[in-house]
KOLGU-712747 format. One record per residue (C-alpha): chain; residue in three letters; x, y, z. Coordinates in steps of 0.5 Angstrom, whole numbers, padded with zeros to 4 digits. Layout:
REM residues N
{chain=A, res=ala, x=X, y=Y, z=Z}
...
This chain:
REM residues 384
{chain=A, res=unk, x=0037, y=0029, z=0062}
{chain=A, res=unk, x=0035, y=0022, z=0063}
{chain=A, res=unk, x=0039, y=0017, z=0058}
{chain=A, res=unk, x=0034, y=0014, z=0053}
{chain=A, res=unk, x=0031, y=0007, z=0056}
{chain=A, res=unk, x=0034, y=0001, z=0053}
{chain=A, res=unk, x=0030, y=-0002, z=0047}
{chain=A, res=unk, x=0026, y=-0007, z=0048}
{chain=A, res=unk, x=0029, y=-0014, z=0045}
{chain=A, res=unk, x=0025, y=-0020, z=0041}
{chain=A, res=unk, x=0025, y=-0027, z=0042}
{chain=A, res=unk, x=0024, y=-0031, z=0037}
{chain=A, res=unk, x=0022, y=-0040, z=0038}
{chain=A, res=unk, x=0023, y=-0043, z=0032}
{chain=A, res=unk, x=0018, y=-0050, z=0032}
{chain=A, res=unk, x=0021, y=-0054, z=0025}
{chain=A, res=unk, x=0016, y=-0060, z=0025}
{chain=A, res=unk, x=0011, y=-0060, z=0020}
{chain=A, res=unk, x=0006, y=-0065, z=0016}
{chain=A, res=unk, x=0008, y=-0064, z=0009}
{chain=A, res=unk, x=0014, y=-0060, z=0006}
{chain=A, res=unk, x=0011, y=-0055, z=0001}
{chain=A, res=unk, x=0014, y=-0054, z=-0006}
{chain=A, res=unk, x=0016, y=-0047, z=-0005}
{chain=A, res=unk, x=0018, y=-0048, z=0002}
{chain=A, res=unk, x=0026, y=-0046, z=0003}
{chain=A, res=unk, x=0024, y=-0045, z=0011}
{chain=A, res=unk, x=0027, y=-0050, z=0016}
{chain=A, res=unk, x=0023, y=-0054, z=0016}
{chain=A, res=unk, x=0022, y=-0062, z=0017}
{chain=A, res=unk, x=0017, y=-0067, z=0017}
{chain=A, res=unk, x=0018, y=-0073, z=0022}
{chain=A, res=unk, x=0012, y=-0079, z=0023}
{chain=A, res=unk, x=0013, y=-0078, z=0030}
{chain=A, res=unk, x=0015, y=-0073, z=0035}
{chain=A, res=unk, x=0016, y=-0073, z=0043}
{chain=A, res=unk, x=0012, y=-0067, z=0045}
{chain=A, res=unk, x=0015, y=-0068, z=0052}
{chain=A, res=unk, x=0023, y=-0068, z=0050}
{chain=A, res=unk, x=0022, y=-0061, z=0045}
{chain=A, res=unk, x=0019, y=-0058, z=0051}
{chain=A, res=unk, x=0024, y=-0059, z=0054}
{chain=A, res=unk, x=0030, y=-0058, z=0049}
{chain=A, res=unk, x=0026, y=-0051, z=0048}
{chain=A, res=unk, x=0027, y=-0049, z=0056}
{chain=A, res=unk, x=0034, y=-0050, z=0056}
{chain=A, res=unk, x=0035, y=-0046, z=0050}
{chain=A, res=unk, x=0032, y=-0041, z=0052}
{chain=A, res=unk, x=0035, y=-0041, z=0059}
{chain=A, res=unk, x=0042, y=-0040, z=0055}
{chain=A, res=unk, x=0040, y=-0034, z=0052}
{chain=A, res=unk, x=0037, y=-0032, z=0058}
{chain=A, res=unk, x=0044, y=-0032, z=0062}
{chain=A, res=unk, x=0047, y=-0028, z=0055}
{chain=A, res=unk, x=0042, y=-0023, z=0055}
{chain=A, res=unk, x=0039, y=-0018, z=0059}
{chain=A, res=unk, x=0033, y=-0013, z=0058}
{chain=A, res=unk, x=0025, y=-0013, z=0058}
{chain=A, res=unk, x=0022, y=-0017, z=0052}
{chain=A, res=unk, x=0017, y=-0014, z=0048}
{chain=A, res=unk, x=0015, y=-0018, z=0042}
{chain=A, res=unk, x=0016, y=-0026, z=0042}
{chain=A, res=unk, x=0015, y=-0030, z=0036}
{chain=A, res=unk, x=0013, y=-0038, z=0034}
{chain=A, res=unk, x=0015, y=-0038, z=0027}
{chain=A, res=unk, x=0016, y=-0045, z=0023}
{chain=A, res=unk, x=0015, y=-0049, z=0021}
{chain=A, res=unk, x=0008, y=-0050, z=0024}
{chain=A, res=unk, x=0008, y=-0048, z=0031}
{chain=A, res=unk, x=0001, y=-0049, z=0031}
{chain=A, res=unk, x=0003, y=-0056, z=0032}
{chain=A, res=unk, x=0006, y=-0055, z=0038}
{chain=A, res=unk, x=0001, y=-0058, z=0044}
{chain=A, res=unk, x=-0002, y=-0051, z=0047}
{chain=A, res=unk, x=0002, y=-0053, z=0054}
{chain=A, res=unk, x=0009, y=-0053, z=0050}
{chain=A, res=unk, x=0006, y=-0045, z=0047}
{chain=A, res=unk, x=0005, y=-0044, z=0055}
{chain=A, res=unk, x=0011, y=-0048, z=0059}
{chain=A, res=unk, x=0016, y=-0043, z=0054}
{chain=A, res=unk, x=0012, y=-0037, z=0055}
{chain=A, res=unk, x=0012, y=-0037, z=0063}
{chain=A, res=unk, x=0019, y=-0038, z=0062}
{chain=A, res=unk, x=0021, y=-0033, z=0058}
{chain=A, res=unk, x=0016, y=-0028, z=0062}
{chain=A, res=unk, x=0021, y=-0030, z=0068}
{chain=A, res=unk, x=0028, y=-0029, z=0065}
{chain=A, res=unk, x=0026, y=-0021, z=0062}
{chain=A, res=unk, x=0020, y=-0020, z=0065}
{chain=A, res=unk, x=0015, y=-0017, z=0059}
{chain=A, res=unk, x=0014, y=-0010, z=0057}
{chain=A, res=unk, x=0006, y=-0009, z=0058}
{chain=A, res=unk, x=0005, y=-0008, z=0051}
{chain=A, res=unk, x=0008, y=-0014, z=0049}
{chain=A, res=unk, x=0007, y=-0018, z=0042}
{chain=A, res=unk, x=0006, y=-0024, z=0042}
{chain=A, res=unk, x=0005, y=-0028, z=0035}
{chain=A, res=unk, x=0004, y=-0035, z=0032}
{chain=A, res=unk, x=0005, y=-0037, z=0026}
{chain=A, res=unk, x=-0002, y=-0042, z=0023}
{chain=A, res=unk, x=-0004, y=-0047, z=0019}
{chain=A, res=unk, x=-0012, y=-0047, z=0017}
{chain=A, res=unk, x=-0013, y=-0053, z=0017}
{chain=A, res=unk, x=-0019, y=-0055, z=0022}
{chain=A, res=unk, x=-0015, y=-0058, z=0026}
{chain=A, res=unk, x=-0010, y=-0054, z=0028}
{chain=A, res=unk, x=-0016, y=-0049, z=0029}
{chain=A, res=unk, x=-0019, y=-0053, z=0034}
{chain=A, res=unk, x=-0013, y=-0050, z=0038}
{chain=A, res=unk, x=-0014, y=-0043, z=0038}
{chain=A, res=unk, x=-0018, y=-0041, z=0044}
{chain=A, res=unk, x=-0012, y=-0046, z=0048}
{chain=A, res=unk, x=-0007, y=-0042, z=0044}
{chain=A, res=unk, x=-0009, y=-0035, z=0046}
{chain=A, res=unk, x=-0011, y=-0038, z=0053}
{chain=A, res=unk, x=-0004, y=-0040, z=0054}
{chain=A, res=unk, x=-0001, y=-0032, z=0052}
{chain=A, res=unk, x=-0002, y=-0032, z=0044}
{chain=A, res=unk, x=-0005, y=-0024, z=0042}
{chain=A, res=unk, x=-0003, y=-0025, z=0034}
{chain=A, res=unk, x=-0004, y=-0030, z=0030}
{chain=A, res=unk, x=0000, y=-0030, z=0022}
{chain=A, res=unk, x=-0005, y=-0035, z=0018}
{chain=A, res=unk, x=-0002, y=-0038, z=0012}
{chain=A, res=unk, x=-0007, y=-0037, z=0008}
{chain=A, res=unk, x=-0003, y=-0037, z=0001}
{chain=A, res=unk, x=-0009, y=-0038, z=-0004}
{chain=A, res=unk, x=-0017, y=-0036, z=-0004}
{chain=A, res=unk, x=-0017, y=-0041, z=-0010}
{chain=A, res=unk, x=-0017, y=-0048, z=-0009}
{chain=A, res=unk, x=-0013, y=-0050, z=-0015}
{chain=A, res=unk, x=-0008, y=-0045, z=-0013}
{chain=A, res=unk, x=-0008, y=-0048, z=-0006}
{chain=A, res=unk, x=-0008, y=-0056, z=-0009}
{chain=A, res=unk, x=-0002, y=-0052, z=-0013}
{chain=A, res=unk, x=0003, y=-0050, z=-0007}
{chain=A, res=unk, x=0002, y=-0056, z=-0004}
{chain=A, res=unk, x=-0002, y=-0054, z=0001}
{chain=A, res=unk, x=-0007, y=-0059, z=0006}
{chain=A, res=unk, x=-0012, y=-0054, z=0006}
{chain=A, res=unk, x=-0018, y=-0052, z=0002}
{chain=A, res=unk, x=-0021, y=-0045, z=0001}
{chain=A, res=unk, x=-0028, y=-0046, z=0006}
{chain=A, res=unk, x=-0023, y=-0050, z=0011}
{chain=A, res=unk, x=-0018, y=-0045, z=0011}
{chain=A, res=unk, x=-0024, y=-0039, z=0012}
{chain=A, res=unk, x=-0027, y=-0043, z=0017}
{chain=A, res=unk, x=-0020, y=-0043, z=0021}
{chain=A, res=unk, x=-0020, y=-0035, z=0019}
{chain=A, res=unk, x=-0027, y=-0034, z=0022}
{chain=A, res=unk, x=-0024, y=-0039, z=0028}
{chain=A, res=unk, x=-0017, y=-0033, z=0029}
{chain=A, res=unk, x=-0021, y=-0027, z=0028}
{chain=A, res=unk, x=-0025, y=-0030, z=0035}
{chain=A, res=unk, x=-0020, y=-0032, z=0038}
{chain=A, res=unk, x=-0014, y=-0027, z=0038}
{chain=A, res=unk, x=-0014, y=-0020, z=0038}
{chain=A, res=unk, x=-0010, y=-0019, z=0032}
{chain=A, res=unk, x=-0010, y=-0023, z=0026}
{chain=A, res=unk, x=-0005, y=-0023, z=0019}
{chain=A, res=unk, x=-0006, y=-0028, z=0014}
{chain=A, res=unk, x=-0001, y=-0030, z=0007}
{chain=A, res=unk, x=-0002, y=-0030, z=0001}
{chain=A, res=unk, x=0003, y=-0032, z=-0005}
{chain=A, res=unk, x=0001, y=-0029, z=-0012}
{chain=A, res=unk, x=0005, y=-0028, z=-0018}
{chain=A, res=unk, x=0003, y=-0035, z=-0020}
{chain=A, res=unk, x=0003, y=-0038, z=-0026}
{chain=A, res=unk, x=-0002, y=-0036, z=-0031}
{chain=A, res=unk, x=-0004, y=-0032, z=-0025}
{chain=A, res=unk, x=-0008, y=-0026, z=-0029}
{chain=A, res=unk, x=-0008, y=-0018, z=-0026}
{chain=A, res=unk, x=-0015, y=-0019, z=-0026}
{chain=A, res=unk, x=-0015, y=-0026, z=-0022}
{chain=A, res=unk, x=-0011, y=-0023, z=-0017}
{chain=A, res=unk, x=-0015, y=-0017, z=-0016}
{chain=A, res=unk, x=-0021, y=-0021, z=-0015}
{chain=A, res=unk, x=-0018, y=-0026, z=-0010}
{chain=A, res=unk, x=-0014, y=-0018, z=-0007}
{chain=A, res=unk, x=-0021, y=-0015, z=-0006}
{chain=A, res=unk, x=-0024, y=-0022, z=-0003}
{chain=A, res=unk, x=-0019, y=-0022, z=0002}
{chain=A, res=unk, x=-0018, y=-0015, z=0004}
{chain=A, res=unk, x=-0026, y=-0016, z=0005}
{chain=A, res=unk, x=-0024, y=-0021, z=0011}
{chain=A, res=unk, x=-0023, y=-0014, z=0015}
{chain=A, res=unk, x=-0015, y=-0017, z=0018}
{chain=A, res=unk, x=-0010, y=-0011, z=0021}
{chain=A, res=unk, x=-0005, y=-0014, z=0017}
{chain=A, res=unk, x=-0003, y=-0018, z=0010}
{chain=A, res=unk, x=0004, y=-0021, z=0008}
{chain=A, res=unk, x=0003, y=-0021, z=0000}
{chain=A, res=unk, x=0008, y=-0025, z=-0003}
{chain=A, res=unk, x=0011, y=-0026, z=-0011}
{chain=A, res=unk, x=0012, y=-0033, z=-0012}
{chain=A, res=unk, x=0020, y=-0034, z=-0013}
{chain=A, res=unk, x=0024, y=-0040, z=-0014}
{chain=A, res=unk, x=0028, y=-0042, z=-0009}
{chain=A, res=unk, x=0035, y=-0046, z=-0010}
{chain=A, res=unk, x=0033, y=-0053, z=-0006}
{chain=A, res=unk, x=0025, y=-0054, z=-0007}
{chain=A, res=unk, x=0022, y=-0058, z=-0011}
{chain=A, res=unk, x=0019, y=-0053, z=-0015}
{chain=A, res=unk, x=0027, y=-0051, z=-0017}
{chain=A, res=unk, x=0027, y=-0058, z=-0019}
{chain=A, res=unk, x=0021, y=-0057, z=-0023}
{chain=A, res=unk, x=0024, y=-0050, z=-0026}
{chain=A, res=unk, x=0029, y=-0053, z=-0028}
{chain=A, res=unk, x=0026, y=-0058, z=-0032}
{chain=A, res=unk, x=0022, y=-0053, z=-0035}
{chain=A, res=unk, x=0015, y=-0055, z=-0032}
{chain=A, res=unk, x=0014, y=-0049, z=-0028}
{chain=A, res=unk, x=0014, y=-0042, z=-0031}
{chain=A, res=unk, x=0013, y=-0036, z=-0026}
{chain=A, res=unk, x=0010, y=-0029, z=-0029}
{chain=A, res=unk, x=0016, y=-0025, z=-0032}
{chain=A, res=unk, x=0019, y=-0018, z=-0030}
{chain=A, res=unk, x=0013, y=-0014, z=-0033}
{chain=A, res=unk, x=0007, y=-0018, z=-0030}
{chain=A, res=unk, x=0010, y=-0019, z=-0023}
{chain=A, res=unk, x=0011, y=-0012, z=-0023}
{chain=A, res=unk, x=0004, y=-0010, z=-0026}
{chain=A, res=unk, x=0001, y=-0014, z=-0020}
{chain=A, res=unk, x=0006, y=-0012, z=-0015}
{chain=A, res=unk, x=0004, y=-0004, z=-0017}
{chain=A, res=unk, x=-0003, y=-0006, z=-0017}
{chain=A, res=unk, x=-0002, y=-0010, z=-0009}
{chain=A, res=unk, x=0001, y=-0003, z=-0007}
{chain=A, res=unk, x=-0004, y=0001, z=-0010}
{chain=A, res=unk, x=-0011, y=-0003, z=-0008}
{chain=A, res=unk, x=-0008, y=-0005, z=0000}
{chain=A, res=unk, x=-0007, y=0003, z=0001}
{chain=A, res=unk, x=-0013, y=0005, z=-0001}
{chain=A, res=unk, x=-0016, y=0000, z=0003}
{chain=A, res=unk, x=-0013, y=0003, z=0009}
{chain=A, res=unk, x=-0007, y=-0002, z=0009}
{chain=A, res=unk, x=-0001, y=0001, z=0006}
{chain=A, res=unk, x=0007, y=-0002, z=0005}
{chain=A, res=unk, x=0010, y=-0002, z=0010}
{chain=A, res=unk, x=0015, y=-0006, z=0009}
{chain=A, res=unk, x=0017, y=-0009, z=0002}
{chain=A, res=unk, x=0012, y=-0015, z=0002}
{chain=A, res=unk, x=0007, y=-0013, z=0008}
{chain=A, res=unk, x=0001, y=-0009, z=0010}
{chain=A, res=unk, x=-0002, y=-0006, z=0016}
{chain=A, res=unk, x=-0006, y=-0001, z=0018}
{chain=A, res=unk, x=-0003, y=0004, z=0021}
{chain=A, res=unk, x=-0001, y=0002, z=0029}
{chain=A, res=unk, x=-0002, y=-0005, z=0026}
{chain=A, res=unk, x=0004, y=-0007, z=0024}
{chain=A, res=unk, x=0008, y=-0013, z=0026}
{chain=A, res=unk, x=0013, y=-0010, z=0032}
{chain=A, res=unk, x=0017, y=-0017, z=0032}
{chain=A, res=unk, x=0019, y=-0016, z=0025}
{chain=A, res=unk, x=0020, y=-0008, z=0026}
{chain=A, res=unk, x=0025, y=-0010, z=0031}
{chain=A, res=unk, x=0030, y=-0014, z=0025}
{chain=A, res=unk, x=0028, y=-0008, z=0020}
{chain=A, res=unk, x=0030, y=-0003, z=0025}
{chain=A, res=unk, x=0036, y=-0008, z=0027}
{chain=A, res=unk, x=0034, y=-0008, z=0034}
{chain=A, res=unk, x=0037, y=-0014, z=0038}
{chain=A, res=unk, x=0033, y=-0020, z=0038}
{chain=A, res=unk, x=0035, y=-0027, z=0041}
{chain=A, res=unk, x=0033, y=-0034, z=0038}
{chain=A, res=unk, x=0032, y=-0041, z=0041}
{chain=A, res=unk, x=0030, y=-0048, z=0037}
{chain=A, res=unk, x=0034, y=-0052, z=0031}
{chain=A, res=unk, x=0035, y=-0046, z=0025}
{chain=A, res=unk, x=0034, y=-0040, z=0030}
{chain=A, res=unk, x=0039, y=-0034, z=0029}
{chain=A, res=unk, x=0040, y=-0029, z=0033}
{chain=A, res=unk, x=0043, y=-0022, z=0034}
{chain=A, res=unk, x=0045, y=-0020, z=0041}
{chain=A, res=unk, x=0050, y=-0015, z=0044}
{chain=A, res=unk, x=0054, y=-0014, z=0037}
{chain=A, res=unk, x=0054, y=-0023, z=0035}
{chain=A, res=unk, x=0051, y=-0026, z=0031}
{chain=A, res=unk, x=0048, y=-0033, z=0033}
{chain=A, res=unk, x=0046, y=-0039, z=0029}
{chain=A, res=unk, x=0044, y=-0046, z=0032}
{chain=A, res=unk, x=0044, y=-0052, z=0029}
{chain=A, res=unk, x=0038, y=-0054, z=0023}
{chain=A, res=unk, x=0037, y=-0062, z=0023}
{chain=A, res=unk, x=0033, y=-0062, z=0029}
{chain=A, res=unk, x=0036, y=-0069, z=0031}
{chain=A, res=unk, x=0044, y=-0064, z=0031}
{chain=A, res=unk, x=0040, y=-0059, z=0035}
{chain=A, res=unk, x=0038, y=-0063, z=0040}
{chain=A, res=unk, x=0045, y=-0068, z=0041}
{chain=A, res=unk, x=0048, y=-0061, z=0041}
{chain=A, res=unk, x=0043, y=-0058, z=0048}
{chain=A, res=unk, x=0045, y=-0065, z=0051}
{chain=A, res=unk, x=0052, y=-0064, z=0049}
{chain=A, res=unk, x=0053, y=-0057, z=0052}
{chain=A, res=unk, x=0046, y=-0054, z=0055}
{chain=A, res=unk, x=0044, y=-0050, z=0048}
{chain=A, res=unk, x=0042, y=-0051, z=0041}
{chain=A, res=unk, x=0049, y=-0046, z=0039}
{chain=A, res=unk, x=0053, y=-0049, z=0032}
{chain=A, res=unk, x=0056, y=-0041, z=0031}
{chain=A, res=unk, x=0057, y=-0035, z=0035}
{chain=A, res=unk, x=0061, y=-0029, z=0032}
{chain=A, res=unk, x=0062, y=-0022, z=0033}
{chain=A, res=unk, x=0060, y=-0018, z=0028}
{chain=A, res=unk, x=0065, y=-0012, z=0026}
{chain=A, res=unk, x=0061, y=-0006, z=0027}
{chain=A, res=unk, x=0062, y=-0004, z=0019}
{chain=A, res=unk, x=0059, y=-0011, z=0018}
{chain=A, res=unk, x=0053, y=-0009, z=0023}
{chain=A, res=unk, x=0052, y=-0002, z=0019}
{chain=A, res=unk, x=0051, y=-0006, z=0012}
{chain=A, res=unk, x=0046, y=-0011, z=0016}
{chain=A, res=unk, x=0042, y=-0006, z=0018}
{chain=A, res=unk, x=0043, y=-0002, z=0012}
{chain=A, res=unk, x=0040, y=-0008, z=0007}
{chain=A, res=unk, x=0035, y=-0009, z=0012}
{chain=A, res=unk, x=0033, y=-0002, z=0014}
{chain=A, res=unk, x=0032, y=-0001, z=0006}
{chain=A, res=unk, x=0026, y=-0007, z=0006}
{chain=A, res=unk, x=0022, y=-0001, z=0010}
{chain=A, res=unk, x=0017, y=0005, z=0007}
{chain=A, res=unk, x=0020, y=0010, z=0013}
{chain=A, res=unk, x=0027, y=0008, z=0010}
{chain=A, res=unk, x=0033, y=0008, z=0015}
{chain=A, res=unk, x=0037, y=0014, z=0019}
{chain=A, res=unk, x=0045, y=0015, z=0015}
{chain=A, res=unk, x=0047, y=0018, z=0022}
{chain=A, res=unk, x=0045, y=0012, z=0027}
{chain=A, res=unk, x=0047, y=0007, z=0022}
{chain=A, res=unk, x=0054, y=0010, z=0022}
{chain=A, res=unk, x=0054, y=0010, z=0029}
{chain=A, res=unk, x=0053, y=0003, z=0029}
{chain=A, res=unk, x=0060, y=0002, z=0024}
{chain=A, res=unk, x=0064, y=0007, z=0028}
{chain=A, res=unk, x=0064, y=0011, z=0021}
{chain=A, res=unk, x=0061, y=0016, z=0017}
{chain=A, res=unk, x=0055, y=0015, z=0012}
{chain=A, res=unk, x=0059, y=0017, z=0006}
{chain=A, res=unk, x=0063, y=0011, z=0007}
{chain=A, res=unk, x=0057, y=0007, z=0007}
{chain=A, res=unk, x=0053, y=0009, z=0001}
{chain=A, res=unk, x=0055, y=0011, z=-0005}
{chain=A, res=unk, x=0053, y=0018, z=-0006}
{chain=A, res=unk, x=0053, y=0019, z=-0013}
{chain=A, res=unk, x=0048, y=0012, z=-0015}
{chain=A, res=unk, x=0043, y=0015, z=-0010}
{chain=A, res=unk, x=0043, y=0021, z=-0013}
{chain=A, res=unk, x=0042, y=0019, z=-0020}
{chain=A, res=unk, x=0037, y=0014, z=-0017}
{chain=A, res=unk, x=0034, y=0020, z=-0013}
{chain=A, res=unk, x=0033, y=0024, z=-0020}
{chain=A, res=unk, x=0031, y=0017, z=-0023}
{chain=A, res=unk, x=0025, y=0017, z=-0017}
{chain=A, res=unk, x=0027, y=0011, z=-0015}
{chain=A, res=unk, x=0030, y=0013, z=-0007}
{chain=A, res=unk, x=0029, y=0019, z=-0003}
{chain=A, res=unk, x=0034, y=0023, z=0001}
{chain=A, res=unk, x=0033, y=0028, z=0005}
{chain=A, res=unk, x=0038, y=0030, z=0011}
{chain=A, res=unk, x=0040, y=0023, z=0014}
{chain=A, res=unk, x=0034, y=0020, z=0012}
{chain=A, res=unk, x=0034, y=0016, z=0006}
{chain=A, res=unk, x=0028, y=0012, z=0004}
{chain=A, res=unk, x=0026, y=0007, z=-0003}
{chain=A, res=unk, x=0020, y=0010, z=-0007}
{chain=A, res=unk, x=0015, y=0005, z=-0007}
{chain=A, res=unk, x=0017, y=0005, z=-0015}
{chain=A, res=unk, x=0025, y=0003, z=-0013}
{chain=A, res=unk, x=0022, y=-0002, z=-0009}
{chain=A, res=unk, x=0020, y=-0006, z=-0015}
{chain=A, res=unk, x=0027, y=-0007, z=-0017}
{chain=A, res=unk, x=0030, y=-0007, z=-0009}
{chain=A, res=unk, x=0035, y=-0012, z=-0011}
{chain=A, res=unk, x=0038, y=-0009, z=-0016}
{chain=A, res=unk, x=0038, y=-0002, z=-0012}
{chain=A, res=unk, x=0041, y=-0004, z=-0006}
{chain=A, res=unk, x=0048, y=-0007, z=-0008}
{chain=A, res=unk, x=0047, y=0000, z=-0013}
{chain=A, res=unk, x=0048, y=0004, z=-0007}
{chain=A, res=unk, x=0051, y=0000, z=-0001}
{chain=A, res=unk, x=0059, y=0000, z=0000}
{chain=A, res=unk, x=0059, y=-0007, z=0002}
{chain=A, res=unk, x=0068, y=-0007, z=0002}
C-alpha cells in the first residue's frame, strides 16, 4: 500500500499598514504616513526565502491577511507569489486569498491583483448600514463598499466578504434585514462576527468608561441562533463558529489552521507552525525589518511544542469546526491516548445536555454548544 501523500501546507503574508485603526481592531495593525514599497518587498522576499529553507512540501493555499493587504502595489502580491511558487512549487488547485478594503480605490486594483495569481477575495464589508460603518470606524460607505463588491465579483473567481453584527441597539429584526440583504449578493462565503471588546482597542477604552454597551448574552445569543438558521437555509451553513460557506466553498487556508495542519508565516506578527515548532515574528514593523537586516528573517521566537501542547492546540482548534475533530489522530499528535485528553464525564453530561456529540472518535460541538464554546472547551479539554 502507498504511504498517504503528505498534506499540503499554508502560507500566510501578513501586510501590517493600513490608513486608519479602527476601534475594534486588536490585529497587527499599523498606520504610517509613508510607506517604502520597494524596501517591504524586499523585507517579505527575504522572509519568506528563510521559510523556504526550513520547510519543504507543495503549497496549496496562500493567504495575504492584514492589515490591509489590499494596499500593497499589485507587483509586490506578484513578485511574493512567483517566489513562493519557486521555493514549494503549487498544488494545482491552489488558494490563493487577499483580504480588502471596499473603498474604491483599492478596488481600482482588483483586475491588477488577480492578474498577479490572486483567486479569492475576503472583502471586509463589516455593515450594510451607513451609521453602523461610521460607528466601526470605517472609511467606506455602503454604496462605495457594494461598488467594490460588484468590482470583486468580476474580478475573482470566489469572493467572501465580513460583517460584524451584535452591535449596539442592533435589533433581531435589523440584523435579519441587513442577513437577507447580503446573502442576496450571491457570495460563496460570509465570515459573520459578534462585535467583542477587545482588551487594547479604543473601544475598550469606551466600554470601560460606560460609553459602549454591546448586546447581553441572551440578545447575542438570539442573533447568533438566527445567523445559523437564515445562513443554512440559504445554502450556506456554519462551517466554523464564525464562517459560512456552500458547501465545497469553504476557505482551505483557514481549514488547514482548524484541521491544525502545517502553515508557515512571513512579514511583522506572523505565526507559524511547522514540523512540530511554533514561529513568532516580531509585531512593530520597524523591529521586524531591523531584525531581517540583522539575521536574514523576521523570527522574534522559535519553539518546539510538546507534543501534549500539540494535542490541546489542535483540539482547542478543531472544536471551532461543525465537522469537530478525530480523538485518535489528535492522541497521536500528543503521543497518548484520547482519555488523557478530554474529559470523558463533562463530555457525557454535555452530550445529554445536547451540547456536543460523540460517536466513536469523533467528537463534534452542536450548533446549540457553539453558542456557549467558550465555556465548553476549557469543560472538556485537560490542559495539565
Amino acid at each position: 500500500m502507498n504511504a498517504s501523500p503528505t498534506p499540503d501546507l499554508a502560507l500566510y503574508v501578513h501586510w501590517p499598514f493600513c490608513v486608519s485603526k479602527c476601534p475594534y481592531c486588536d490585529f497587527n495593525s499599523h498606520v504610517r504616513d509613508s510607506v517604502d514599497q520597494a524596501l517591504w518587498r524586499r523585507g517579505l522576499l527575504a522572509d519568506l526565502a528563510h521559510e523556504a529553507q526550513q520547510a519543504e512540501g507543495r503549497l496549496g493555499s496562500i493567504f495575504f491577511g492584514g492589515g490591509t493587504p489590499s494596499l500593497m502595489p499589485p507587483e509586490t502580491v506578484a513578485a511574493v507569489l512567483n517566489a513562493a511558487e519557486r521555493a514549494w512549487g503549487f498544488a494545482p488547485d491552489i488558494e490563493i486569498t487577499l483580504e480588502a478594503n471596499p473603498s474604491s480605490v483599492e478596488a481600482a486594483r482588483f483586475a491588477d491583483i488577480a492578474a498577479a495569481g490572486v483567486n479569492r477575495v475576503s472583502l471586509g464589508l463589516q455593515a450594510l448600514d451607513d451609521d453602523a460603518l461610521r460607528f466601526l470606524g470605517r472609511a467606506h460607505d455602503v454604496a462605495e463598499g457594494l461598488g467594490a463588491l460588484a468590482t470583486a465579483q468580476a474580478a475573482f473567481g470566489r469572493v467572501s466578504f465580513d460583517l460584524i453584527y451584535a452591535r449596539p441597539g442592533q435589533s433581531l429584526a435589523a440584523w435579519q434585514a441587513e442577513l437577507t440583504r447580503a446573502l442576496g449578493f450571491g457570495t460563496e462565503h460570509l465570515s459573520l462576527y459578534q462585535l467583542t471588546i477587545e482588551p487594547g482597542t479604543r473601544f475598550a477604552t469606551e466600554a470601560a468608561a460606560g460609553r459602549l454597551t454591546i448586546p447581553d448574552a441572551d440578545a447575542a445569543a438570539d442573533l447568533f441562533e438566527a445567523t445559523r438558521s437564515m445562513t443554512a437555509a440559504a445554502g450556506l451553513p456554519a462551517y466554523e463558529i464564525s464562517n459560512h460557506a456552500r458547501p465545497g466553498a469553504e476557505s482551505r487556508h483557514n481549514l488547514t489552521y482548524w484541521r491544525y495542519g502545517d502553515y508557515l508565516g512571513v512579514g511583522p506578527g506572523a505565526h507559524g507552525r511547522r514540523g512540530g515548532c511554533a514561529t513568532f515574528r516580531r509585531r512593530k514593523p520597524e523591529n521586524w525589518l531591523a531584525a531581517l537586516a540583522r539575521n536574514g528573517h523576521g523570527i522574534e521566537s522559535e519553539e518546539p511544542l510538546a507534543p501534549r501542547t500539540r494535542a490541546i492546540e489542535a483540539l482547542l482548534m478543531g472544536l471551532r469546526l461543525d465537522e469537530g475533530v478525530d480523538l485518535a489522530r489528535i492522541a497521536t499528535l500528543g503521543g497518548t491516548t484520547p482519555e488523557v485528553l478530554i474529559d470523558a464525564r463533562a463530555v457525557e453530561r454535555l452530550a445529554r445536555e445536547g451540547l456536543v456529540e460523540r460517536t466513536g472518535e469523533q467528537l463534534r460541538v452542536t450548533g446549540a454548544g457553539m453558542l456557549l464554546l467558550d465555556a465548553i472547551l476549557p469543560a472538556i479539554v485537560v490542559t495539565d
